[in-house]
N, C-alpha and C positions, 0 to 999 in steps of 0.2 A: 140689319146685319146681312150680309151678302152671302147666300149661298144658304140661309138657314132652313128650318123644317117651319114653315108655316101653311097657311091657306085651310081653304076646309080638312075638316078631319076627318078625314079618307084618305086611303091609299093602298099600293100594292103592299108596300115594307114598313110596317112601324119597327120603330126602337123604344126598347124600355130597359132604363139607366135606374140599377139601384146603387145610389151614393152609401156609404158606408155610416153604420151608425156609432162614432167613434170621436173622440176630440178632431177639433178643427179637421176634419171631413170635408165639409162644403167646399166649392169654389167657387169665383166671381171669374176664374179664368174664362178664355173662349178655348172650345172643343171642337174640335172633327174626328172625324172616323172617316174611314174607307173599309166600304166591304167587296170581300174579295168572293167569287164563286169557284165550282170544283171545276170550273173549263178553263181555269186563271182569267176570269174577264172580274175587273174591276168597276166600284161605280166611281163617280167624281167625290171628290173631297165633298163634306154635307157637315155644314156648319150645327153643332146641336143647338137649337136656343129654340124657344116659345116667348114668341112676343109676348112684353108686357105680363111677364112672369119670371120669376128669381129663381133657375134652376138649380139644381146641384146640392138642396140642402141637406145638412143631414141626417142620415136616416130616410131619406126621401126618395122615392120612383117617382121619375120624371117619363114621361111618353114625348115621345116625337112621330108627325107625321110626315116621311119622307116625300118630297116632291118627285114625280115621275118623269122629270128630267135628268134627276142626278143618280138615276139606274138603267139610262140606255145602254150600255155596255152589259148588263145583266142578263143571265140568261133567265126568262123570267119562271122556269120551271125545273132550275137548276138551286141547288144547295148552299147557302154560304159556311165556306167551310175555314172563313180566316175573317179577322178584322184589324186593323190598323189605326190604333188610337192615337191621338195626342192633343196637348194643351198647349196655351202663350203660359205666358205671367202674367198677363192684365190682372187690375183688378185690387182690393185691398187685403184680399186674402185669395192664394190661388193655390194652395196646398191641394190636394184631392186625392181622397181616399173611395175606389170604388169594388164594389162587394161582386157587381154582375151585370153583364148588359145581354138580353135577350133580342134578338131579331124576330120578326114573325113574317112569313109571306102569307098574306091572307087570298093568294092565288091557290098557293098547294096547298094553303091551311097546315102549313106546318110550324115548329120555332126549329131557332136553332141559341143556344146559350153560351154562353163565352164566360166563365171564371174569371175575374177579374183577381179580388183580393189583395190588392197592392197600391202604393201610393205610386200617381201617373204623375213622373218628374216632367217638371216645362224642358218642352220643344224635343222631347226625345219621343220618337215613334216610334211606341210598343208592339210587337206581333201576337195577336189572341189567335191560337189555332179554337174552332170547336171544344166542346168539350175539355180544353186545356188539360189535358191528362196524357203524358211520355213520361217514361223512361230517358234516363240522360244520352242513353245512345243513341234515342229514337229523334231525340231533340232538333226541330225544323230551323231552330235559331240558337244556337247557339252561346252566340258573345251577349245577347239579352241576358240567357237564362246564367250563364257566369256574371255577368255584370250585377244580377240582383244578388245571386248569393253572397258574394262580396260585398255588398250593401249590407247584408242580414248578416255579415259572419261581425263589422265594425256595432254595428245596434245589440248584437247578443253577443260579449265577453263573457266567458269563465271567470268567476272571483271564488278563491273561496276565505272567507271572512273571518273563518276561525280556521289557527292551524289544526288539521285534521278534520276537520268537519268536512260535511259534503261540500261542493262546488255551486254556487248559486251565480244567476246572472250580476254582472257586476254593476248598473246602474238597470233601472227596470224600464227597456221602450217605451216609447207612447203609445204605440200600438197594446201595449198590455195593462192599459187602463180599463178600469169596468167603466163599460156602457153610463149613460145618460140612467141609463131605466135601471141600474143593477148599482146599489148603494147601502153600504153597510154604515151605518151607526152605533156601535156599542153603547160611544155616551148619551144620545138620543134615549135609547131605552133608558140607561142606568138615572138619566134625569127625572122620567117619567115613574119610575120605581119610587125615585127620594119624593116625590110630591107626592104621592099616594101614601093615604094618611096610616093605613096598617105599616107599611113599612116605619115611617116615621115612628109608631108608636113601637117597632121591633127596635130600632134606632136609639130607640133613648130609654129603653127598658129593661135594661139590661141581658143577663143570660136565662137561658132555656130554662122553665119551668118544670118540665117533663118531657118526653119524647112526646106524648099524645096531644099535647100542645104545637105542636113544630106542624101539623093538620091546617089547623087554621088560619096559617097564611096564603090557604088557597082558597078564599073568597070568593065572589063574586068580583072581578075588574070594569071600571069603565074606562080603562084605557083602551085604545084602538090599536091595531097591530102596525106595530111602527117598522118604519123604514132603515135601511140600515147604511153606510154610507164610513166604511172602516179610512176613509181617505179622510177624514176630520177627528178620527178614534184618537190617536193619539193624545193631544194637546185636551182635550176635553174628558178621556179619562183620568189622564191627569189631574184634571183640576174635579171632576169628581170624587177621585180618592181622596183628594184632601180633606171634602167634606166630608166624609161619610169615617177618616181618621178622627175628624173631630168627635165622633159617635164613640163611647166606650160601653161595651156591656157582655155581661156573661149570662150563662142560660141557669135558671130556678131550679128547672128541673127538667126531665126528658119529656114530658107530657109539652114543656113549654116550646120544646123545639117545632113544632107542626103548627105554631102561630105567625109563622110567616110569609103564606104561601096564600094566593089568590084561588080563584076556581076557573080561572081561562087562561092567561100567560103562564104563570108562574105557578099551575097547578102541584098537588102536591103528588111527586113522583109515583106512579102507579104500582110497585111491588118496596121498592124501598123502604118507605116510610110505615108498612107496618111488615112486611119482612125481613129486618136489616137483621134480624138474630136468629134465624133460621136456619137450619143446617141445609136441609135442600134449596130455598136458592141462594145460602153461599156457594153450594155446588153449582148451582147453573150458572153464577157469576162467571165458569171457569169455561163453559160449552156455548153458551148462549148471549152474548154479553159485550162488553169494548174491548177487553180484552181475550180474545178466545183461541189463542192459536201458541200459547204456553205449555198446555199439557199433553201430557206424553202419557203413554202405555208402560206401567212399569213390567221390565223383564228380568228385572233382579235388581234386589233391594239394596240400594246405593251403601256403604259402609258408616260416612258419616250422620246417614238418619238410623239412629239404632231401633228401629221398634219390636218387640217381639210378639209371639203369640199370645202371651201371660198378659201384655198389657193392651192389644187389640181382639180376643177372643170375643167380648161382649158385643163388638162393635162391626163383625163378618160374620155374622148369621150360619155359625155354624163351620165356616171357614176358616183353616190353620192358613197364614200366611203364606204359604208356598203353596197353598191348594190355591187360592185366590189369585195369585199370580199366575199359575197354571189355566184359568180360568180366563182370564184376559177381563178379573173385575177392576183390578185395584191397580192409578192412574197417581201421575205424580206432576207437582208441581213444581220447577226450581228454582228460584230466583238467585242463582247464585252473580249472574252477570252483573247483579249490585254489587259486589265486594270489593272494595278500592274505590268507591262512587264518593264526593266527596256530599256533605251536607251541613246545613246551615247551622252556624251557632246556637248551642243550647236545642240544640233540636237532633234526633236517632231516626235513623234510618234502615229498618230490619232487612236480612238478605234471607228469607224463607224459605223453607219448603214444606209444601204442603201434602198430605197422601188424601188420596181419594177414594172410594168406595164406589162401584154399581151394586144397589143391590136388585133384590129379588123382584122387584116392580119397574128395573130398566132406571130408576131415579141416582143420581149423584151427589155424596156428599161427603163431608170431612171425617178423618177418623183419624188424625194425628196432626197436628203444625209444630216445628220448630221454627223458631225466630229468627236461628242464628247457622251459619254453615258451620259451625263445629261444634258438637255436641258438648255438653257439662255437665255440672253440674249448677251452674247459673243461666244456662241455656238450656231447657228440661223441653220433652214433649209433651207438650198439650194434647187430652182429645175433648172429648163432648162429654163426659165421664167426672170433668174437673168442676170446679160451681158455677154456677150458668153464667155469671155477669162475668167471671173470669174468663171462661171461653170464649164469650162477645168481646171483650174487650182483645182475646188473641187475635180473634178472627178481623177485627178492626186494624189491628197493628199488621197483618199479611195484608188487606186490602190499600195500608196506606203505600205499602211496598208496590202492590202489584197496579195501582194508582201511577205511581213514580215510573215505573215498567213502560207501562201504557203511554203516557203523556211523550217520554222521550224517544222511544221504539216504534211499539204498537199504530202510532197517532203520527206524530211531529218527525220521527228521522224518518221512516220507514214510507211513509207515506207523500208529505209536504215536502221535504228537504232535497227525500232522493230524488222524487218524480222532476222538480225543478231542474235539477242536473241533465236530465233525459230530453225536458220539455227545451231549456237551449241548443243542447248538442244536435235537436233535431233542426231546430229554425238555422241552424249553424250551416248543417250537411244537406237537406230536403228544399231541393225548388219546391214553390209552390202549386209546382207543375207536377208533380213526383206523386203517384199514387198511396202510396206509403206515408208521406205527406198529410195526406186529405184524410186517410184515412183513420192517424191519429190527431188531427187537429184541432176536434170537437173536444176529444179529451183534456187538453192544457187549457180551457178553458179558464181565465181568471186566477191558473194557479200561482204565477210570479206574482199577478196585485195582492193577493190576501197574503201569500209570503213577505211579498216586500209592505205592505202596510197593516199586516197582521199582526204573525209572527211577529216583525221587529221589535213592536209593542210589547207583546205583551211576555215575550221572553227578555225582552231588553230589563239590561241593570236596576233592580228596583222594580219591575214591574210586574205582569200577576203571577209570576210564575215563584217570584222572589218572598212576592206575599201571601202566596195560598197552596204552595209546595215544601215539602220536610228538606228537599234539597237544595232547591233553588235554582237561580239560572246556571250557577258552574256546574253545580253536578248534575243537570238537566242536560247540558252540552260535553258532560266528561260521558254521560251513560250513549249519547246521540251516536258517538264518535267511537266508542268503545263496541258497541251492538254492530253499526254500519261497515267494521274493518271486520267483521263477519259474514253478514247478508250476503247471500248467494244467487242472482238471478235464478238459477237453473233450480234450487231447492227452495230457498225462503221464498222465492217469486214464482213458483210455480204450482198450484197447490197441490196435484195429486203428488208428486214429490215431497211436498213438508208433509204431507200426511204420514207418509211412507217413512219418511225418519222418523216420524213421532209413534211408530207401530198402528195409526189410527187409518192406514188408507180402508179398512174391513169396517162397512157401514152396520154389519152385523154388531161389531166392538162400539160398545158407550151406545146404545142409541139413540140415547136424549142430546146428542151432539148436533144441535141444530144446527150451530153456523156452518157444521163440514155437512151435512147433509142438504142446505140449501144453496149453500156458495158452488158444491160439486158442478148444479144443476148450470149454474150461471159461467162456471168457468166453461163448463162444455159446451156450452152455446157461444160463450165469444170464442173459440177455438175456432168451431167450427165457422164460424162467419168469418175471422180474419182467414182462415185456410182458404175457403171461398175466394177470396178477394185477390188473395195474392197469387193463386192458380191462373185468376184473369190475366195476369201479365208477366207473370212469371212462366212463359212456354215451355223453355228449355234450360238447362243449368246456365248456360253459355249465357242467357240474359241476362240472370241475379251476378253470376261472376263479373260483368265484364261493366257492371253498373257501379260506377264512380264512386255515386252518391250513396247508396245505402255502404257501401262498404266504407267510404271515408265514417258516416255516422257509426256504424257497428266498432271501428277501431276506435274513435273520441269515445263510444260509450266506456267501453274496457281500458281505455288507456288511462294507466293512474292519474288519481288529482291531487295532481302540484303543480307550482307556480311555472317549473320547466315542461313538462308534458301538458298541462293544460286538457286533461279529461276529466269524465264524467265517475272514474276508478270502481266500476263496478264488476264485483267479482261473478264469476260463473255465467259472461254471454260467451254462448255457443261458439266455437273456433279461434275463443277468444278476441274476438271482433275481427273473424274473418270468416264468412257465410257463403258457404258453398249451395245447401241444399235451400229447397220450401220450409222445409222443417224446421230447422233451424229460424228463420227469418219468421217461421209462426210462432215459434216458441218464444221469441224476444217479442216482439209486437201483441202477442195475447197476455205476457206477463205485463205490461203496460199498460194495457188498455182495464185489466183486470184491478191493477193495485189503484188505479186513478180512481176509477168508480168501486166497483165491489168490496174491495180492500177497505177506502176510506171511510166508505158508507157504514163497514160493518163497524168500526172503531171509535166515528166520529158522533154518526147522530144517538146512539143509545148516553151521552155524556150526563146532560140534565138528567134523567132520569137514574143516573147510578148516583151522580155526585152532587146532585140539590139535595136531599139527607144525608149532612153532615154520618151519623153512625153507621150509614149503610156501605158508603165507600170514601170513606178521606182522604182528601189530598194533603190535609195538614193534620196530625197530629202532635199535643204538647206532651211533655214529660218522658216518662219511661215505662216502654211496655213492661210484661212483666217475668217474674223471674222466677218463680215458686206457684208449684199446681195445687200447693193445699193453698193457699193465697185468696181467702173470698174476696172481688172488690164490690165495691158497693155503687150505687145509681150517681154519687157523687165523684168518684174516681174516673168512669165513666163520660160525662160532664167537665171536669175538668181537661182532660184529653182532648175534647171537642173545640175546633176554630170557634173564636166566640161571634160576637152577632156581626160586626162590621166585613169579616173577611168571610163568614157565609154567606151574607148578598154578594158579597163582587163573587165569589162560585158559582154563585146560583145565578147571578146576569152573563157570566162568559160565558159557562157552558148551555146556558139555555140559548144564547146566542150562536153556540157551534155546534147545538144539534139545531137549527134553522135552515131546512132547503129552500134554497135561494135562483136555483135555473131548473131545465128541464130534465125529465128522464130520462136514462139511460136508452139509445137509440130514435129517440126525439130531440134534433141538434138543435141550439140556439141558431147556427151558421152550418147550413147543407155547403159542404165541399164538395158532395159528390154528385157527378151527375152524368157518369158513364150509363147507359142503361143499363148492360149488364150487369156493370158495380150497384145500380141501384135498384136490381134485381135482387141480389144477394142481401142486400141492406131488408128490403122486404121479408126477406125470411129470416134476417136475424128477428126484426121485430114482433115478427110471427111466434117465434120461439120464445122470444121474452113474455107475452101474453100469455103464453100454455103455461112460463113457468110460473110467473102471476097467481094462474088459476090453481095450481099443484100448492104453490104454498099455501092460499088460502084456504086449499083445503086441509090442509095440514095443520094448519093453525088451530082448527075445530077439535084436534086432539089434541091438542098443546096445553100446558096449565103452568104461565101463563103463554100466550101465544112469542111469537118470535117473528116481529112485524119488520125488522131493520131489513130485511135483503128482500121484499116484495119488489119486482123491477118498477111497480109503478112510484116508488121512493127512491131510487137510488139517483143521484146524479149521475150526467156524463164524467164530471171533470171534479177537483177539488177544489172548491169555489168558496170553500166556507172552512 
């Protein structure tokens, strides 16, 4: 091939091409470049190939040794400061997806990088400035940079799939495939589960013996840690539930429940399974936990929960209830946003609220729950005072509620549903060139594929949500839709603001409040680094104003979502999608980057661990909680309320499957976007600060009982990947 990089391997200029690790990636096309210097001297067109080698595969750095004839026009101690890519169609496959191509002159011993990130269509001649990083006003080329977004605005459609639900993309690119290396399986495990012969023998044994039996299904495993690959979930959970339908059995007793659990996958939950009746950590459930960002500071005791002095005196250490509230101890629960939620035949679905207590050791716990938003006399308040299995069993029926909360708010709209909305509207409005861009890019990491082949599953008709939820998928998607025509960028997504509604921004107030005390740390560090960032290019007001692109994305964020407007309908962005200041544009892009990682982490990975003990936090409850506080029940009322054996392995394999991290930590990218120095200057000191905050939790955790391991930076993902 004429013009290629061959001969000895040496030379003034190598290139090194990393091809994209991504479906059909590779090419068989023929390539050239031209590189351009800061004097405008070009070199000659320089065919890439290496003899008697298959370049361009994927996932692969190719090297080329440039011949010192096709850079006499170079200055040879001048900069390359542009390159000019392009492909034929030769070939059986000449698609080509490439991630970065670096120059080095081994003269100045310098490099210089080029961003690629994009499929290079045949016979169109790209322009790579350096660094690939403008602003659209700054932009060297123009009809490129519109011709691709216009590519990206046809591949990322708005759909939104249920009326009133959020906006998701409407078929999922191929670009938004997980990797080769990054594969989810659910039914992989859940097969590996059925052939392990304790499960089998859970399978065909019917129901729970005791709770202190429910131990023992954490064994020792010889299963190996499996792979996971949610792009084959579907069709093969399927046909796993059916077997595992053929399995009928109920639990003996509660001691039998702890017979299921191994000693290395499927261990048995570490505070659950023998805390699940404990008043303080049902309190921390509410501080510490998947769901933690429900309770409020009571400032006057709402009408419809009646409690008085006479029937909380024993239970406030000396405190009249107005003294208590004056005190900033007693902390309220609501779950009123259940009411109107619809739920599954022959199955109740409580709308609670619960009152909470600090007491005198800084600990948190219950001292009244009603079941029901309107007080009765069939609706009575429960405390800790009523006979103890009655109480567990109240406290069971608020967790199946606050379960139901979590799954559809907390978890799935608030977290997966919305971010997808954001994660198009950005690919929609943001060249690849766009700082802002790059700078949230790491974080959509994989969230449309687990949406689009997650989600669909396992909230689709019939599926687990149908099976091992009191609502199901309608009222999973009535509460999704119901919550979201609320959520506020500016309050719900911002957290020293929901603090501040909840009367809790005073770290002084609750101190056992670990999530708001470790998330603080984290949010103020991504603040601070995206401040950082967008200072770099944001000089003057006149830049962010007069910049196309983020303001076209800032209106698609805010503009309602329906089929005529075609946004993202999120309420409370700053100027309502029109951004004048830095502030503003920090405040949107750190509430982003926050609820991707920090948000989901806190929500997502504690799941196995709340909800593989069935008594500790249910997602499904049978019968009818209860209705009378002289009412003893007994270990078998208790038991019968409990999912029986078949649909707690499918909880105990999903959620052990979605608290599974699966990519890298937070400020450790799969895919470095950035590589302005300065920008990766700043990027340095975020990671800086994630490590100090690392070390502060850990230490912190040494006072903890038990620790509060979910928000360590070295656990959290970048993106919602799982």
């Amino acid at each position: 091939m004429m013009g290629g990089c061959f001969g000895k391997k040496s030379g003034e200029i190598m290139i090194y091409v990393q091809t994209g690790d991504r479906r059909n990636a590779g090419t068989d096309a023929n390539v050239k470049i031209v590189m351009h210097d800061e004097y405008n001297h070009a070199s000659d067109p320089i065919t890439l190939d290496n003899y008697f080698k298959n370049d361009f595969e994927r996932g692969c750095l190719d090297t080329f040794y440039v011949p010192s004839s096709k850079i006499r026009q170079l200055q040879r101690m001048g900069k390359i400061v542009r390159i000019e890519l392009w492909r034929n169609d030769a070939g059986m496959a000449s698609d080509w997806y490439v991630d970065k191509i670096v120059i080095e002159n081994r003269v100045t011993n310098s490099s210089f990088v080029f961003p690629i990130f994009r499929w290079i269509k045949a016979k169109y001649h790209y322009q790579i400035k350096h660094l690939d990083t403008s602003l659209p006003q700054q932009e060297e080329f123009p009809e490129q940079r519109k011709m691709e977004l216009a590519e990206k605005r046809k591949a990322y459609e708005f759909d939104q799939k249920v009326p009133g639900a959020p906006v998701q993309v409407k078929s999922m690119p191929s670009d938004e495939q997980f990797s080769f290396d990054y594969k989810w399986d659910i039914v992989t495990l859940k097969a590996k589960l059925i052939a392990s012969s304790i499960l089998v023998k859970i399978m065909a044994s019917g129901e729970w013996e005791s709770i202190a039996t429910m131990t023992d299904v954490y064994k020792e495993s010889t299963f190996q840690k499996p792979k996971w690959d949610i792009v084959k979930t579907k069709m093969k959970l399927i046909a796993i539930s059916k077997l595992v339908m053929l399995t009928k059995g109920e639990w003996a007793d509660l001691s039998d429940l702890k017979n299921v659990y191994t000693r290395n996958i499927f261990y048995q939950p570490y505070q659950g399974a023998d805390r699940w009746s404990n008043d303080l950590y049902f309190g921390l459930q509410r501080v510490a936990s998947l769901n933690h960002s429900l309770i409020e500071l009571v400032k006057e005791m709402p009408e419809k929960l009646p409690v008085t002095d006479e029937l909380l005196q024993p239970l406030l250490e000396g405190y009249t209830i107005a003294e208590a509230i004056a005190d900033k101890k007693l902390f309220i629960c609501d779950l009123k946003v259940l009411e109107g939620i619809s739920n599954r035949d022959g199955f109740v679905l409580c709308k609670p609220i619960g009152l909470f207590y600090c007491d005198k050791s800084n600990q948190l716990k219950p001292v009244a729950i009603q079941l029901f938003q309107k007080p009765g006399p069939d609706n009575p308040i429960f405390t800790p005072l009523n006979p103890s299995l009655t109480w567990a069993l109240v406290k069971m029926w608020y967790n199946n509620a606050d379960a139901a909360y979590h799954q559809a708010l907390t978890h799935l709209g608030c977290t997966h549903l919305l971010m997808e909305g954001v994660t198009v509207a950005t690919h929609r409005n943001l060249s690849q060139s766009h700082p802002i861009f790059k700078l949230l890019a790491p974080h959509f990491l994989y969230l449309i594929a687990i949406n689009t082949r997650g989600l669909e599953l396992l909230i689709a008709e019939g599926g687990w949500v149908d099976k091992t939820m009191n609502y199901g998928t309608k009222g999973l998607m009535e509460l999704i839709i119901k919550g979201l025509n609320q959520w506020r960028m500016d309050v719900d997504g911002t957290l020293p603001e929901d603090l501040k509604r909840r009367g809790l921004d005073d770290t002084n107030v609750l101190p056992c409040y670990h999530f708001r005390n470790d998330a603080l740390l984290l949010h103020q560090a991504i603040k601070k680094y995206v401040r950082a960032y967008i200072d770099l290019y944001y000089t003057s007001p006149e830049l962010l104003e007069n910049d196309i692109e983020v303001q076209g994305w800032a209106e698609e964020l805010a503009k309602p979502r329906n089929y005529s407007s075609g946004g993202v309908g999120l309420l409370g962005v700053p100027g309502n999608g029109r951004i004048k200041t830095n502030e503003q544009l920090e405040m949107i892009v750190t509430s982003i980057i926050y609820t991707c990682s920090i948000s989901h982490a806190s929500t997502n990975f504690p799941q196995y661990d709340e909800y593989a003990f069935p008594p500790n936090y249910p997602g499904l409850l049978r019968g009818k909680p209860p209705s009378n506080v002289s009412w003893a029940a007994t270990e078998r009322d208790i038991l019968n309320a409990l999912p029986d054996r078949p649909t707690t392995l499918d909880i105990m394999i999903v959620t052990k499957i979605l608290s599974s991290k699966g990519t890298k930590s937070i400020g450790d990218f799969e895919v470095q976007f950035v590589f302005d120095p300065k920008a990766c200057e700043v990027l340095d000191q975020f990671r800086k600060d994630l490590h100090a905050i690392n070390e502060t939790i850990k230490e912190r955790n040494l006072h903890r009982n038990p620790p509060y391991e979910y928000l360590k930076p070295e656990i959290i993902p970048n993106s919602i990947s799982i």
